[in-house]
Structure formats: structure tokens, C-alpha cells
ROKETI-771736 format. One record per residue (C-alpha): residue in one letter; x, y, z. Coordinates in steps of 0.001 Angstrom, whole numbers, plus 500000, padded with zeros to 6 digits. Each point is the difference from the previous one (the first is absolute). Last residue first. Layout:
<rs>
aXYZ ...
</rs>
This chain:
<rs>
x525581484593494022 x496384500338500091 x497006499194498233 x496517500469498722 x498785499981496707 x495847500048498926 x498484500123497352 x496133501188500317 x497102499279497005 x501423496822498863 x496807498412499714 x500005498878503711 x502893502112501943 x503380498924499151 x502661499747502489 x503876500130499908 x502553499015502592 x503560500926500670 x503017499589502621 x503339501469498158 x503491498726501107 x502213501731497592 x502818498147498150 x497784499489496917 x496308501916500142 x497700496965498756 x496168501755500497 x500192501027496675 x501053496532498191 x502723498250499243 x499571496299501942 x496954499498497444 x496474501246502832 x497241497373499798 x502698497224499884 x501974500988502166 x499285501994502871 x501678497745502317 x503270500351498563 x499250504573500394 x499703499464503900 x499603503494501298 x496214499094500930 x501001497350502142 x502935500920501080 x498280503260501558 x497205497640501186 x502274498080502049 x501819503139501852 x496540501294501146 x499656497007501381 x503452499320501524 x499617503846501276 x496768498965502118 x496726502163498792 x499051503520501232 x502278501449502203 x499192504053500591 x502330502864499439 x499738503125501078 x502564502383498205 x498812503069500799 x499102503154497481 x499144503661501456 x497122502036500874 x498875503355501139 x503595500848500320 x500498503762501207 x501838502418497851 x498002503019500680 x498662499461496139 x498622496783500757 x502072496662498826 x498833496314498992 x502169497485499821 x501185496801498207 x497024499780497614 x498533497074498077 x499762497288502460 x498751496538499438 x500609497594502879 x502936498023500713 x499045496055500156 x503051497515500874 x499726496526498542 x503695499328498819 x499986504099498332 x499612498701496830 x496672498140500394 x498598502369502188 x500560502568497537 x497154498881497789 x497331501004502020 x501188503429499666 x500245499516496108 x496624498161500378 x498254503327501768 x501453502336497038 x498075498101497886 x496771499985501124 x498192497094501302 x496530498631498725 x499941495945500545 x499618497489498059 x504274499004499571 x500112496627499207 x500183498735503436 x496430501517501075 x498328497667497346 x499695498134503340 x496423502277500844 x500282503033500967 x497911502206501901 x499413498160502901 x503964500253500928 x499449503534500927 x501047503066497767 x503907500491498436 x499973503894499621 x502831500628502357 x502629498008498355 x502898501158501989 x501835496993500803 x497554499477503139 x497540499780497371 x501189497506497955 x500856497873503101 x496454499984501523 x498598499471497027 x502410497032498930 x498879498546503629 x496267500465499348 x499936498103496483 x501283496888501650 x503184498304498955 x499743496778498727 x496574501432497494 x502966502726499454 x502366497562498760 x497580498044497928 x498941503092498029 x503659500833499308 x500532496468499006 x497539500703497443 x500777503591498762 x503358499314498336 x502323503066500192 x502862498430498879 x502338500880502681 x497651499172502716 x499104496504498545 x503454499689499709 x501314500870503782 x497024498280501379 x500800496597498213 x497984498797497456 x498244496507499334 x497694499982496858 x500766502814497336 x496408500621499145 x498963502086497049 x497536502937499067 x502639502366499236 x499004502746502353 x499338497166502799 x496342498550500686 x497883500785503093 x497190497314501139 x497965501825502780 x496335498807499013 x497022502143501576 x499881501499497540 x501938498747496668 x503202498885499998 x499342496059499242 x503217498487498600 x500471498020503029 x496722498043500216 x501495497404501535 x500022501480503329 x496283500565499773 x498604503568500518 x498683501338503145 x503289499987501856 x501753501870497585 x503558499585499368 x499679498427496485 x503379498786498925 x502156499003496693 x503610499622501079 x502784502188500800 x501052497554503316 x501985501513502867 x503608498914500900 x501883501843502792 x503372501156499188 x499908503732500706 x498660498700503442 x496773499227502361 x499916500953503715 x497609502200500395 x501906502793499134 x500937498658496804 x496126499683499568 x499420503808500399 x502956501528498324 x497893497193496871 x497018502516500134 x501930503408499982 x502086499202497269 x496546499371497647 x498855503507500644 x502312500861496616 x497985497108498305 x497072502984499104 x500441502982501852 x496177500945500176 x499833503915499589 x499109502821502334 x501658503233498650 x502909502091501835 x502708498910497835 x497623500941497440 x499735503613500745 x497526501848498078 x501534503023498399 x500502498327496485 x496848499188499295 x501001499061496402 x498303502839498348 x500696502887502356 x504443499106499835 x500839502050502947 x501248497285502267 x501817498179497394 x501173496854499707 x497397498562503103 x501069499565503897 x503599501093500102 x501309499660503522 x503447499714501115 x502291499662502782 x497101498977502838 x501024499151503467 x499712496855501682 x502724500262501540 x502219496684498674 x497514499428497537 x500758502974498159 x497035500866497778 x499626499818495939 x496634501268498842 x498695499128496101 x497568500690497742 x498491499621496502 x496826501172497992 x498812498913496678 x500270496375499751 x499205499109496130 x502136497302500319 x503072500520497499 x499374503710498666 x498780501140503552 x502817498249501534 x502408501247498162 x498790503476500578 x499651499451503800 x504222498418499573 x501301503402499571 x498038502087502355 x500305497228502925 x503708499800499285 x500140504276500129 x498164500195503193 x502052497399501309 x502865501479499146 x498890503479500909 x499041498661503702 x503739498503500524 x501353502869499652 x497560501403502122 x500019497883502842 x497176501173502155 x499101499280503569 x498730503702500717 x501578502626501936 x497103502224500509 x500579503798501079 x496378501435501622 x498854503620498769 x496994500057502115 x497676499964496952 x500058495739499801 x499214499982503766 x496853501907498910 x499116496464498208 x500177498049502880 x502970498185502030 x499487496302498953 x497815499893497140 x501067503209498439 x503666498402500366 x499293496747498786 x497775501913497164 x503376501815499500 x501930497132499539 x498238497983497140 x500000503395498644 x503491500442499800 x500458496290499164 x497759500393497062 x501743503038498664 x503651498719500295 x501145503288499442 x497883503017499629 x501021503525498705 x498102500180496940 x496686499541501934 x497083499493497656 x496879498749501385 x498303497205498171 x496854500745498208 x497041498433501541 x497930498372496835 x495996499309501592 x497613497894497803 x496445500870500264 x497778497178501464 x499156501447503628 x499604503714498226 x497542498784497311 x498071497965502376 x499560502926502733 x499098502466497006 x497128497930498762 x499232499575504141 x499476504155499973 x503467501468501784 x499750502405503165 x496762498528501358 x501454499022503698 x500123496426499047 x501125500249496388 x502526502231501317 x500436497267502962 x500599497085497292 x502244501693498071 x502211500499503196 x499855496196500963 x501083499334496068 x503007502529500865 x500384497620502840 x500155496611498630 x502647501507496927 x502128501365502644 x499954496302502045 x501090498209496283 x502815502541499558 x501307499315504007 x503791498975498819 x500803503982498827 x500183502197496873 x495993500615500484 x500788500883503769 x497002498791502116 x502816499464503036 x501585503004499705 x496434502642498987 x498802498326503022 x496747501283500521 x500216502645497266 x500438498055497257 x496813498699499418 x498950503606499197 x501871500061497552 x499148496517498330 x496886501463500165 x500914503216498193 x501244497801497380 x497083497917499204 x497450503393500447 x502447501844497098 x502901502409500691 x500460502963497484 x499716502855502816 x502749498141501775 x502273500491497389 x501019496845497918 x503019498066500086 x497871497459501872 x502716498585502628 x501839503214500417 x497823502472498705 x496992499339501675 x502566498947503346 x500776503952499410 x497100501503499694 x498160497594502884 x502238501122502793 x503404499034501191 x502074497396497999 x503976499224501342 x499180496556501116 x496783499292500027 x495931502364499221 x500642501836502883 x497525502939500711 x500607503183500127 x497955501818496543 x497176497663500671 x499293500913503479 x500677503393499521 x497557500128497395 x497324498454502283 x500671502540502327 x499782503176498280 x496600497993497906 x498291499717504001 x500969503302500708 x502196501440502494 x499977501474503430 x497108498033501310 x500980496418498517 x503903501046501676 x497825500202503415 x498028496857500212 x504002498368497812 x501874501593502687 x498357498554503056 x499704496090498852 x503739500285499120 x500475500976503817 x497629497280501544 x502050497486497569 x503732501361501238 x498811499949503795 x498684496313499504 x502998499113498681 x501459498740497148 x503085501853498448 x500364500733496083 x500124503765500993 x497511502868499646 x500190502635497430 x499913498924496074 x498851496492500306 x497366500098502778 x498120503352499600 x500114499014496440 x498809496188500568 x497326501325502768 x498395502012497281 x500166497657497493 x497706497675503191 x502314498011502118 x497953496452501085 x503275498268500911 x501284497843502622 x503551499919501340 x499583501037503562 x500819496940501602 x498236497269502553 x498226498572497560 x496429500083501573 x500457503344500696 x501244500638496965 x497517498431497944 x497240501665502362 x501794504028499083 x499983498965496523 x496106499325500127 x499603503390501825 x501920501668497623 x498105498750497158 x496952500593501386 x500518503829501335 x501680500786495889 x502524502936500442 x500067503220498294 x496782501353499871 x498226497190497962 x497972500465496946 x502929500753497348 x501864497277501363 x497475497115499993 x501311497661497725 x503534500186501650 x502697498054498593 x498713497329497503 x497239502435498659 x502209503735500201 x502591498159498843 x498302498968496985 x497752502892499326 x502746502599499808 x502196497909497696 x497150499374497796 x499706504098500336 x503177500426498439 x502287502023501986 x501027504051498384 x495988501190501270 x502070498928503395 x502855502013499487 x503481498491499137 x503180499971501846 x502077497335498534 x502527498244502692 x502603497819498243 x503163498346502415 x502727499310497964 x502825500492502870 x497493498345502229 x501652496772499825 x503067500613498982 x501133496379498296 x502968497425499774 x502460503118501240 x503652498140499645 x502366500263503446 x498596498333502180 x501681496984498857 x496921497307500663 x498051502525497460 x498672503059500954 x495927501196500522 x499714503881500889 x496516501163501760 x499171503565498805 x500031502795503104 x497036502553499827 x497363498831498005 x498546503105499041 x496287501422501317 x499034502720497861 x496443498049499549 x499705500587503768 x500551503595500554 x496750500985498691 x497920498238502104 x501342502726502773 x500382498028503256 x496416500466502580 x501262500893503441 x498288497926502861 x498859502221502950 x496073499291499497 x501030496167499032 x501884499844503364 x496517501353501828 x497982497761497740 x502367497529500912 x499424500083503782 x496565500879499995 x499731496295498241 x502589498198502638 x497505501733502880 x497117499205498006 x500943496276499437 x500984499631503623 x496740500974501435 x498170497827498096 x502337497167500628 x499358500891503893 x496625500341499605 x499878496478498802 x501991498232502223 x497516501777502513 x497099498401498235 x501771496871499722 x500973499958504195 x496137500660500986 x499998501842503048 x497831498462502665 x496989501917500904 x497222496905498357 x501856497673501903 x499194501811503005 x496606500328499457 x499268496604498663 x501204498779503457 x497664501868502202 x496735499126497375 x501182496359501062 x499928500817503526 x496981501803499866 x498199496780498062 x501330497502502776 x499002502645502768 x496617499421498255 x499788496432500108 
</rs>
């Protein structure tokens, strides 16, 4: 019984000497992180500090040049414009101050340069994430970032920023910094630093600016491209200038009487004046493409852009849509107007005007309609029936215009029923026509064989051929119901010309291209157009609805056999759409 008791105290012993493998892991880790952490204080010790002065004289070297399909006429010089006002900080309102200090760093004037938490919390995403793409830069780490280092991520680029901003915080001044910060900054395009965006979209100083303003600012500065007040992401800006009102309330900058006031005040940005633009949405349209693509610092490498542009063609438009916007706001009451005319044959766009004109304030005239989600009305109706004739049905096929209730939870007879959860569409006229062939059904727009087609078809087949044709903002099937054929569905414009073209192309897609190449100053391509075409629907199909809609007999009798669809001795496919209460009118076609 004893030994039994030795020999047990034996083996305790030795298991009690055994090295334990997490407490060495441990060490180890330990050890590393003050080796790597004698290692940059030794790097930081040797690390020269840049003069802070230097960076508010920073020029953009080499403007980015934007031609037409020629080459040979300048659309826009992109840097050629570019406004950089100097100011001192007592010069900066102090809204403007408070807002990006509260959305940008809340802690800046506590912190020595770098924020431990947020780093570390970056450091985990990226881990995670596999990339180095995180944030968690305090102003100090934006300077050090923006006006020295390069747009490269790497953990070698990060340590380094991390480095200058401990030592620029104990060369200069919290206020030196913060000033630099506001006089480098890009506010878009040519804009750099609050006194000039101020005066840009506020035509005020930035001594003038008020707490709703200097939020919108400061909501800028994330993606001063993609927030852009002239751009397609309006409703986003808005969200986050309310998200920056909401930390200065937070952080105690604003009292909640002045959080209210600022969150219901009415905003006007003042459209920037560039008297040597052409084709000012499509320049813009192509430089977030670029930004979006290569960066905006690719945009200060002096790149040359061939675009896609026709430009005689462009100042016809421009002047058609210019003419007929004031007939229409006399006849309708319609106030805006666009229009985008592509190739189908490449894919590439000729001409883009997306309102009558881009620096008219009142009418919105810098937002790009072309570019807007909108429901297309009977224009989606093509679509629907290219899906039946390629399951076998024909021009020639007879479907019945008759009263109908679609809706499994109503009765069948109660076909005048429309009301949730009753599906029982009417046509614009409020008749029936009785049997129809596809071809006049089609032709006259009529909403109840439409219906019927798409009930044949499947909702999830038209998807999956909308979108292949470039319609990239279609959703899943769940979302929509059969009222899917008449056009319920946000698309933008631009997106249904492209879709379009695989009717006159005999069912071959090209996608949407705006540029033909892209140039750096060495003369290297960065990029350059191809032809890639992709098959999309059978040529007989493609061929059908092209008769279909060029058909002017089969119009008749919602459309007299003179009308403005009726081009004699050309062979014009076209379809209109209305949008409920007339609010969007639609015309697409092609020749």
C-alpha cells in the first residue's frame, strides 16, 4: 500500500517537470512582441519628421485629360481647375472644426497620435480578412497618410504611418495639424480643403459655414466621389451628414435644439462651374469609373483618356433634350429630361445628356438621370414576350385581353378586384380587345396579355435574361410579383439602352463601355477597349421582337398609321412606357 502511494507521488513528480507547451507558446509571443516593438522604436528613433509646412504647397502635378472617340477634342482637364485655398485655422469655422473632428476622430486632441483600440480592432479585421484595408486612422494618421506615404497596403506602409504621426504630434501642435488637415483634404474632383469646397458648393467662406453645412463637410471626407452632392449617391450623403449630427450631439459639440435645427435645415449645393466642359455628365459619369477603378491619386498622374464620345452627335442631343424640356414643362409639367444613345454593335456609349442643363441650380440639373433608378413602364414589356418566343411560342400566337384576376386567393370571377391580395390589372384605356396576337398586343402596349405572357413564362427566366442584357439592378424573383411585365421594377436608363441592343444586334449582348483607353504619361496603356461579345438570346428571337415593335399596321388603332414612332423608309424598332400617374415617359428604340 505504501509502494502504491510512492509510486504515485513518483509519477506526479515527473509530470509536474514537464514543460508546458502554452506557457512556452507564450514566452515566445512575448518575446516576439518586444523584439518587433524595440524594433520600431529603434526605426521610429531614426525616422525623419517632413516639414508640415510643405504640405499645403502641395500641387497636383500632372492634370488628367479626357478626349472624345477622335482624340483629338479635350472633353475636360481634370486638374487644370484644380482650387486649393490656404486658410488658417482661426480662418475655418468652428462647426467645421467640430464636425470632422466628431465623425473623424473624437478623441484627437487627447490621443498622441494614434488611437491603441482602434488600431488593434483594425489590426483583428484584417487578420480575419486576409488584407490590409481596414481603417481606424486618427487626423493625424490621415496627414501622415495623404500628403507623404503612398496609397499601398502593407503592413510595412501602416507600421510607418503609425511612426510619423507619434513623432509629427511631437513636432507640431495639435491646431498646426488640424489645419493641415483641413487645408489638404479632398472634398471631389478638382476641390482640396474646406475654403475652397465652402466656396464651391456653399459660395460662402469657410468662416461663414453653419453646423448643417459643416456636416455635410465632413460627410464628404470618406468618399468625397461616391458621397458627391452632383452624383447618383444624394440619398447616402444626406444618411451620413445626419450620422455626423448625431456624433456632435454625441460628443457634446451641438445642444439637441441645435441637432434638430441642423437635421431639418434645407441644404442648396451650388453647381461647379467649369467653362471648359463638354458633355458634363458623361465626363463625370467617367471619372467616378475611373476613381472607382484606379483611385483618386490615379486622377493626379496625368493619365490621357480616350473616351467613347460622339460629340457631334452629343450637341444634338443636348440641344433636342434642351428644346423639347421646355415643351414639356409647358405641356406636362415634366421638368427634367434625358437621354443616352449607345452603339449596340460595341456596346459603347456616343452620347450622354442626363438633364437640359447640368448647371441649371433650380432644376437639379447636375444629377444624372440616365443614371437614376426608375420603373420603365411597358418598355420592360419586350423582355417578357423574348421569353415565350423562346419557348416555343410565335409573333402569331393568340392570347386573350379579357377581364382577369390572377390571384390565387381571390375568386376567378371576381376579375375586376385589384385590391390586395387581388392581381386583376386593367389596360390604360380601361377596355378589352378579346383575342390578340403577340405582335398586336405588343404593339399596342396592352397590359393584359402582357400579364398572361409572363404568368406563361416564369418571373425567374425574364430575370435571368434582363440581367444578362445588362440590367444589373433586377433583384430575385421573390420580389416581384407578375406586375413584373409592366415595367415594376427600378432600372436606370442607361441600363435599358444596353439592354436594348440585344434586340438589334440578333441577340448578342456587348457591354457598356465609356472609354477606349486609358494612357500614363510614360505612354504605357493602363487599359484599353475589347470587343467581347457574349450571346444572349437566339437571332430568330431577337429578330421577332424587332418586327414586332417596328410594325407600325399593328399599331393601329391606338397609334393613326402617321404618327411619331412611323419613320417612312427607315426600319425603326420602338416602345414607350408610362410609369403610374404619368410621372416617367419612357422611349426606347433602335434603328
Amino acid at each position: 500500500m505504501k509502494k502504491k502511494t510512492k509510486a504515485t507521488h513518483t509519477l506526479h513528480k515527473q509530470k509536474a517537470g514537464r514543460p508546458r507547451p502554452f506557457f512556452v507558446l507564450f514566452l515566445i509571443l512575448i518575446g516576439l512582441f518586444f523584439f518587433l516593438a524595440g524594433t520600431i522604436v529603434l526605426w521610429a528613433s531614426f525616422t525623419p519628421v517632413p516639414d508640415i509646412t510643405s504640405f499645403t504647397n502641395r500641387q497636383v502635378v500632372q492634370s488628367t485629360k479626357l478626349y472624345d472617340r477622335t482624340g483629338k477634342i479635350l472633353l475636360y482637364d481634370y486638374g487644370r481647375d484644380v482650387k486649393r485655398s490656404v486658410i488658417p485655422l482661426s480662418s475655418i469655422s468652428p462647426n467645421i472644426q467640430k464636425a470632422v473632428i466628431a465623425i473623424e476622430d473624437s478623441s484627437f486632441y487627447s490621443h498622441g497620435g494614434i488611437r491603441i483600440s482602434s488600431i488593434l480592432r483594425a489590426m483583428l479585421v484584417d487578420l480575419f480578412g486576409g488584407s490590409f484595408t481596414q481603417g481606424g486612422s486618427t487626423i493625424t494618421q490621415q496627414v501622415v497618410k495623404n500628403t507623404i506615404l503612398t496609397d499601398k497596403k502593407s503592413v510595412v506602409r501602416k507600421i510607418h504611418e503609425w511612426v510619423l504621426a507619434i513623432k509629427l504630434e511631437q513636432k507640431y501642435s495639435k491646431d498646426q495639424i488640424l489645419n493641415t488637415y483641413l487645408n489638404d483634404m479632398p472634398f471631389g474632383g478638382t476641390l482640396y480643403g474646406v475654403g475652397a469646397a465652402s466656396e464651391a458648393f456653399f459660395h460662402k467662406s469657410a468662416a461663414d459655414i453653419d453646423i448643417a453645412q459643416a456636416a455635410y463637410l465632413a460627410a464628404l471626407l470618406q468618399a468625397p466621389t461616391y458621397y458627391s452632392p452632383y452624383g447618383q449617391h444624394v440619398k447616402e450623403l444626406r444618411q451620413r451628414k445626419n450620422l455626423v449630427l448625431q456624433r456632435m450631439k454625441d460628443v457634446g459639440s451641438i445642444t439637441a435644439s441645435q441637432y434638430t435645427q441642423a437635421t431639418n435645415e434645407k441644404v442648396t449645393f451650388y453647381p461647379i462651374k467649369n467653362s471648359g466642359i463638354i458633355a458634363p455628365h458623361f465626363v463625370f459619369y467617367v471619372l467616378g469609373n475611373l476613381k472607382n477603378k484606379y483611385g483618386q491619386q490615379a486622377l493626379q498622374g496625368g493619365l490621357k483618356v480616350i473616351t467613347t464620345l460622339n460629340v457631334p452627335l452629343q450637341e444634338k442631343m443636348q440641344s433636342i433634350i434642351a428644346t423639347y424640356a421646355k415643351e414639356n414643362i409647358k405641356n406636362f409639367g415634366a421638368k427634367n429630361a434625358a437621354a443616352v444613345a449607345i452603339d449596340p454593335s460595341t456596346g459603347q456609349i456616343l452620347a450622354m445628356v442626363g438633364s437640359p442643363d447640368y448647371f441649371n441650380i433650380k432644376n437639379d440639373g447636375n444629377f444624372n438621370d440616365t443614371l437614376a433608378l426608375r420603373q420603365p413602364g411597358s418598355t420592360f414589356k419586350p423582355f417578357v414576350y423574348a421569353v415565350a418566343l423562346e419557348k416555343g411560342f410565335t409573333r402569331k400566337t393568340v392570347i386573350f385581353d379579357l377581364p382577369t384576376q390572377f390571384s390565387t386567393l381571390c375568386k376567378p370571377k371576381d376579375n375586376h378586384n385589384n385590391k390586395p391580395p387581388c392581381y386583376a390589372p386593367v389596360n390604360f384605356d380601361n377596355k378589352y380587345r378579346g383575342p390578340m396576337t403577340f405582335t398586336t398586343a405588343l404593339a399596342q402596349s396592352i397590359n393584359i396579355p402582357a400579364v398572361k405572357v409572363l404568368y406563361l413564362d416564369g418571373i425567374q427566366p425574364v430575370i435571368d435574361l434582363v440581367r444578362a442584357a445588362g440590367l444589373t439592378t433586377i433583384q430575385a424573383s421573390k420580389k416581384y410579383g407578375l406586375s413584373f411585365a409592366l415595367g415594376a421594377a427600378d432600372v436606370r436608363l442607361l441600363d435599358m439602352v444596353d439592354a436594348y441592343g440585344i434586340f438589334a444586334t440578333g441577340g448578342i449582348h456587348n457591354k457598356t463601355a465609356s472609354i477606349l483607353s486609358v494612357t500614363k504619361p510614360d505612354g504605357s496603356v493602363l487599359e484599353q477597349y475589347t470587343y467581347s461579345p457574349v450571346r444572349i438570346i437566339p437571332a430568330l428571337v431577337a429578330n421577332d421582337i424587332s418586327d414586332m415593335l417596328s410594325n407600325n399596321t399593328a399599331r393601329y388603332p391606338e397609334y393613326p398609321p402617321i404618327n411619331p414612332l412611323n419613320f417612312p423608309g427607315y426600319d425603326v424598332a420602338v416602345k414607350t412606357g408610362t410609369t403610374n400617374n404619368f410621372r416617367d415617359a419612357w422611349t426606347l428604340g433602335y434603328t
